[in-house]
C-alpha positions as CSV (number, residue, x, y, z in Angstrom):
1,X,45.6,-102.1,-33.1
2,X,48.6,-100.5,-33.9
3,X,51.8,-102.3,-34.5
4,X,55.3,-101.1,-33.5
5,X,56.4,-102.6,-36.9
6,X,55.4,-104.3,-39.4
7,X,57.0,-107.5,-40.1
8,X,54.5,-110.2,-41.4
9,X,53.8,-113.6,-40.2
10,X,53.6,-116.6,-41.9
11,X,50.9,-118.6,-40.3
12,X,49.6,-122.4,-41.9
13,X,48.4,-125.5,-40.7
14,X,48.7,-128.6,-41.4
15,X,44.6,-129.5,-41.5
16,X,43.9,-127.4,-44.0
17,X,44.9,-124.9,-46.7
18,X,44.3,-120.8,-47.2
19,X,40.9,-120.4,-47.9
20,X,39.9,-123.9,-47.5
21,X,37.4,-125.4,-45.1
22,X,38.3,-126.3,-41.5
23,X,38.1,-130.0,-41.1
24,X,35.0,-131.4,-39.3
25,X,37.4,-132.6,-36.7
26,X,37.8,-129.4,-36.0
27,X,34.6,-127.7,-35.3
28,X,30.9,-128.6,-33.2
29,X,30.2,-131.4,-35.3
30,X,33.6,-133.0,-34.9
31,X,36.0,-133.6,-31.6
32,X,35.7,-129.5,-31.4
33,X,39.5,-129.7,-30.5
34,X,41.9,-126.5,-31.9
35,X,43.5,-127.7,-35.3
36,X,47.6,-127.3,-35.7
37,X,48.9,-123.7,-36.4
38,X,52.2,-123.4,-37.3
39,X,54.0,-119.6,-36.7
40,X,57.1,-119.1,-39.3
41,X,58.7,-116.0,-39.6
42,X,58.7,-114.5,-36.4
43,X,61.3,-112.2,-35.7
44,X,64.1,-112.6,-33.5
45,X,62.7,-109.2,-31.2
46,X,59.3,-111.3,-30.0
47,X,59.1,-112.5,-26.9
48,X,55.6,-113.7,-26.9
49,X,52.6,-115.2,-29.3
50,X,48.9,-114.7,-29.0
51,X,46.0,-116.1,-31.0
52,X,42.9,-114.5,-31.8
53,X,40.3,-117.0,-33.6
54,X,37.3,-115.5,-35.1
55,X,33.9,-115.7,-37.4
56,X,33.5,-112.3,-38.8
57,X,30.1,-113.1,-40.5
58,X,28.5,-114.4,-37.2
59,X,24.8,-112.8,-36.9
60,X,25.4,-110.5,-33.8
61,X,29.2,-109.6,-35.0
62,X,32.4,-110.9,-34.9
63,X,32.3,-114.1,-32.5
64,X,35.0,-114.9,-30.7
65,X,36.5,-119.0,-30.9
66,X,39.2,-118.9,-29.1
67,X,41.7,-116.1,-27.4
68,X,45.0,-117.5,-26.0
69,X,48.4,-115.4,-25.2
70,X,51.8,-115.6,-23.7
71,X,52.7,-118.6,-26.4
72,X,56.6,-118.7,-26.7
73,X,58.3,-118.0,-29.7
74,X,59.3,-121.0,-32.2
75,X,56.4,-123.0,-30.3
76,X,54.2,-124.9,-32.9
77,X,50.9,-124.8,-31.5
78,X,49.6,-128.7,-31.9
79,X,46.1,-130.0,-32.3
80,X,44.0,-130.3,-29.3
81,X,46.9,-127.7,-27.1
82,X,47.0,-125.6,-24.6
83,X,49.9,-123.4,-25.8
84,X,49.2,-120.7,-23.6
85,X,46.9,-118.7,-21.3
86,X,43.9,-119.1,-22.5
87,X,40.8,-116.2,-22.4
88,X,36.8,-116.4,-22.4
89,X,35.6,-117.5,-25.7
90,X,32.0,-116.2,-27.3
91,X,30.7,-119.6,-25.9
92,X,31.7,-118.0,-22.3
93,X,34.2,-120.9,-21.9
94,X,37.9,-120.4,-21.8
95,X,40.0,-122.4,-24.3
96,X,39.1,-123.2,-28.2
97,X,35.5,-123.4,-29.8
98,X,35.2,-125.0,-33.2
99,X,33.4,-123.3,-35.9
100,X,29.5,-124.0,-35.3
101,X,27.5,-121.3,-37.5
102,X,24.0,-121.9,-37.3
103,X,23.6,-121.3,-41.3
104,X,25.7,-120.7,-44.6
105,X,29.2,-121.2,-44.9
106,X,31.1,-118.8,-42.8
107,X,34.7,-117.8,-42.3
108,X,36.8,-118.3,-39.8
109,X,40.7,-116.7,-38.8
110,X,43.0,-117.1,-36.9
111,X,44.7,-113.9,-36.4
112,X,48.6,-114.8,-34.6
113,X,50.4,-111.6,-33.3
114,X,54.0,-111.7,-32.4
115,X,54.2,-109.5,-29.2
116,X,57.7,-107.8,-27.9
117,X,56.7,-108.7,-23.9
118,X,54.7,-111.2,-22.3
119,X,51.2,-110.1,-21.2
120,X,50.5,-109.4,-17.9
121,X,46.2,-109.9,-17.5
122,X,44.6,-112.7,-16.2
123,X,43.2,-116.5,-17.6
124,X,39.7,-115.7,-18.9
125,X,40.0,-112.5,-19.7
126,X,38.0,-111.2,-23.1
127,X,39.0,-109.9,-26.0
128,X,39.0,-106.5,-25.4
129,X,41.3,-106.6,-22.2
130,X,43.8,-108.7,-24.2
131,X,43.5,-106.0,-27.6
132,X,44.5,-103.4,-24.9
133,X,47.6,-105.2,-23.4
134,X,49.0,-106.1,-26.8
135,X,48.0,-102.3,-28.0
136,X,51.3,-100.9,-28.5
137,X,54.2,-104.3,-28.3
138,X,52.6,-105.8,-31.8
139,X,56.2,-106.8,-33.9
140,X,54.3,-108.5,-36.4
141,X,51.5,-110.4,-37.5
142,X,49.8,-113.0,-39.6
143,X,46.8,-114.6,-40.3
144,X,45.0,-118.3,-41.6
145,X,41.5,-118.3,-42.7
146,X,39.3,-121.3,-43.3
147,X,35.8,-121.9,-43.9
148,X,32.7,-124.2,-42.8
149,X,29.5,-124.6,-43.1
150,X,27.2,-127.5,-41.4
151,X,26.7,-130.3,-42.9
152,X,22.6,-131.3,-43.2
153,X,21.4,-134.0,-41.5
Protein backbone atom coordinates (compact mmCIF):
# COMPACT_ATOMS: atom_id res chain seq x y z
CA UNK A 1 0.00 0.00 0.00
CA UNK A 2 1.45 3.14 -0.53
CA UNK A 3 1.95 5.70 2.15
CA UNK A 4 1.63 9.55 1.73
CA UNK A 5 4.64 9.66 4.09
CA UNK A 6 6.48 7.91 5.99
CA UNK A 7 6.60 8.55 9.59
CA UNK A 8 6.94 5.29 11.72
CA UNK A 9 4.91 4.02 14.45
CA UNK A 10 5.82 2.86 17.59
CA UNK A 11 3.51 0.02 18.38
CA UNK A 12 4.01 -2.38 21.97
CA UNK A 13 2.00 -4.11 24.28
CA UNK A 14 1.91 -4.65 27.44
CA UNK A 15 1.39 -8.78 27.19
CA UNK A 16 4.25 -9.40 25.58
CA UNK A 17 7.58 -8.23 24.01
CA UNK A 18 9.03 -7.92 20.12
CA UNK A 19 9.38 -11.20 18.96
CA UNK A 20 8.12 -12.88 21.91
CA UNK A 21 5.20 -15.26 22.21
CA UNK A 22 1.59 -14.03 22.50
CA UNK A 23 0.32 -15.12 25.85
CA UNK A 24 -2.15 -18.10 25.91
CA UNK A 25 -4.63 -15.64 27.20
CA UNK A 26 -4.51 -14.44 24.15
CA UNK A 27 -5.17 -16.99 21.52
CA UNK A 28 -7.74 -20.39 21.00
CA UNK A 29 -6.42 -22.07 23.83
CA UNK A 30 -6.92 -19.12 26.21
CA UNK A 31 -9.97 -16.41 26.66
CA UNK A 32 -9.20 -15.69 22.78
CA UNK A 33 -9.71 -12.00 23.73
CA UNK A 34 -7.43 -9.17 21.66
CA UNK A 35 -4.26 -8.42 23.93
CA UNK A 36 -3.38 -4.45 24.76
CA UNK A 37 -1.66 -2.52 21.85
CA UNK A 38 -0.44 0.59 22.67
CA UNK A 39 0.10 3.33 19.45
CA UNK A 40 3.03 6.03 20.33
CA UNK A 41 4.27 8.26 17.88
CA UNK A 42 1.56 9.08 15.79
CA UNK A 43 1.67 12.26 14.22
CA UNK A 44 -0.30 15.17 14.88
CA UNK A 45 -1.84 15.05 10.86
CA UNK A 46 -3.82 11.46 11.66
CA UNK A 47 -7.18 11.46 12.10
CA UNK A 48 -7.82 7.86 12.31
CA UNK A 49 -6.13 4.27 13.37
CA UNK A 50 -6.62 0.87 11.90
CA UNK A 51 -5.34 -2.60 12.80
CA UNK A 52 -4.52 -5.29 10.66
CA UNK A 53 -3.65 -8.66 12.61
CA UNK A 54 -2.14 -11.37 10.73
CA UNK A 55 -0.30 -15.07 10.50
CA UNK A 56 1.86 -14.89 7.52
CA UNK A 57 2.98 -18.58 7.66
CA UNK A 58 -0.66 -19.87 7.76
CA UNK A 59 -0.94 -23.02 5.24
CA UNK A 60 -3.34 -21.42 2.61
CA UNK A 61 -1.61 -17.72 3.02
CA UNK A 62 -1.65 -15.00 5.03
CA UNK A 63 -4.83 -15.46 7.56
CA UNK A 64 -6.48 -12.80 8.62
CA UNK A 65 -7.09 -12.35 12.98
CA UNK A 66 -8.51 -9.51 13.26
CA UNK A 67 -9.29 -6.14 10.88
CA UNK A 68 -10.61 -3.09 12.84
CA UNK A 69 -10.52 0.78 11.55
CA UNK A 70 -11.72 4.20 12.39
CA UNK A 71 -9.74 3.99 16.00
CA UNK A 72 -9.05 7.59 17.20
CA UNK A 73 -5.85 8.92 17.61
CA UNK A 74 -4.08 8.85 21.21
CA UNK A 75 -6.69 5.83 21.92
CA UNK A 76 -4.82 2.83 23.65
CA UNK A 77 -6.45 -0.08 22.36
CA UNK A 78 -7.12 -2.24 25.80
CA UNK A 79 -7.40 -6.00 26.15
CA UNK A 80 -10.59 -7.65 25.31
CA UNK A 81 -11.77 -3.90 23.14
CA UNK A 82 -13.72 -2.87 20.68
CA UNK A 83 -11.72 0.23 19.70
CA UNK A 84 -13.27 0.58 16.52
CA UNK A 85 -15.29 -0.84 13.44
CA UNK A 86 -14.48 -3.97 13.36
CA UNK A 87 -14.23 -6.23 9.75
CA UNK A 88 -14.62 -10.10 8.87
CA UNK A 89 -11.84 -12.02 10.23
CA UNK A 90 -10.34 -15.45 8.32
CA UNK A 91 -12.63 -17.29 10.89
CA UNK A 92 -15.66 -15.33 8.94
CA UNK A 93 -16.42 -13.59 12.28
CA UNK A 94 -16.11 -9.89 12.79
CA UNK A 95 -13.87 -8.74 15.72
CA UNK A 96 -10.44 -10.41 17.06
CA UNK A 97 -9.27 -14.19 16.58
CA UNK A 98 -6.46 -15.40 18.69
CA UNK A 99 -3.59 -17.12 17.19
CA UNK A 100 -4.78 -20.95 16.72
CA UNK A 101 -2.14 -22.56 14.11
CA UNK A 102 -2.89 -26.01 13.64
CA UNK A 103 1.12 -26.94 13.79
CA UNK A 104 4.67 -25.30 14.50
CA UNK A 105 5.16 -22.14 15.98
CA UNK A 106 3.88 -19.33 13.79
CA UNK A 107 4.04 -15.63 13.68
CA UNK A 108 1.71 -13.27 14.24
CA UNK A 109 1.55 -9.05 13.53
CA UNK A 110 -0.17 -6.62 14.22
CA UNK A 111 0.24 -4.12 11.49
CA UNK A 112 -1.32 -0.38 12.96
CA UNK A 113 -1.64 2.35 10.26
CA UNK A 114 -2.14 5.86 11.11
CA UNK A 115 -4.66 7.10 8.41
CA UNK A 116 -5.19 11.08 7.47
CA UNK A 117 -9.38 10.59 7.28
CA UNK A 118 -11.71 8.30 8.77
CA UNK A 119 -12.81 5.40 6.52
CA UNK A 120 -15.95 5.40 4.97
CA UNK A 121 -16.87 1.25 4.30
CA UNK A 122 -19.02 -0.73 6.21
CA UNK A 123 -18.67 -3.26 9.68
CA UNK A 124 -17.59 -6.60 8.27
CA UNK A 125 -15.97 -5.65 5.51
CA UNK A 126 -12.59 -7.83 4.43
CA UNK A 127 -9.41 -7.02 4.08
CA UNK A 128 -9.19 -6.09 0.70
CA UNK A 129 -12.04 -3.43 0.78
CA UNK A 130 -10.33 -1.85 3.90
CA UNK A 131 -6.48 -1.98 1.92
CA UNK A 132 -8.33 -0.02 -0.80
CA UNK A 133 -9.91 2.75 1.44
CA UNK A 134 -6.68 3.31 3.39
CA UNK A 135 -4.72 3.09 -0.27
CA UNK A 136 -3.64 6.51 -0.56
CA UNK A 137 -4.28 8.52 3.35
CA UNK A 138 -1.48 6.05 5.08
CA UNK A 139 0.75 8.99 7.37
CA UNK A 140 2.52 6.36 9.02
CA UNK A 141 2.79 3.00 10.29
CA UNK A 142 4.11 0.47 12.67
CA UNK A 143 4.05 -2.94 13.49
CA UNK A 144 4.22 -5.75 16.73
CA UNK A 145 5.00 -9.27 16.08
CA UNK A 146 4.63 -12.17 18.48
CA UNK A 147 4.66 -15.80 18.20
CA UNK A 148 2.75 -19.07 19.25
CA UNK A 149 2.63 -22.39 18.89
CA UNK A 150 0.11 -25.00 20.58
CA UNK A 151 0.78 -26.38 23.39
CA UNK A 152 0.45 -30.57 23.31
CA UNK A 153 -1.97 -32.08 25.18
Amino acid sequence: MEAIATATLRIVSAAFEPGQPVPKKYTCEGEDVNPPIGICTVPETAASIAIIAEDPDATHGTFVHWLVWNIPPGTAVGENSNPGISGRNGFGKTGYGGPCPPSGTHRYFFRVYALNKLLDIPAGSERKALEQAMEGHIVASGELMGTFAKHKS
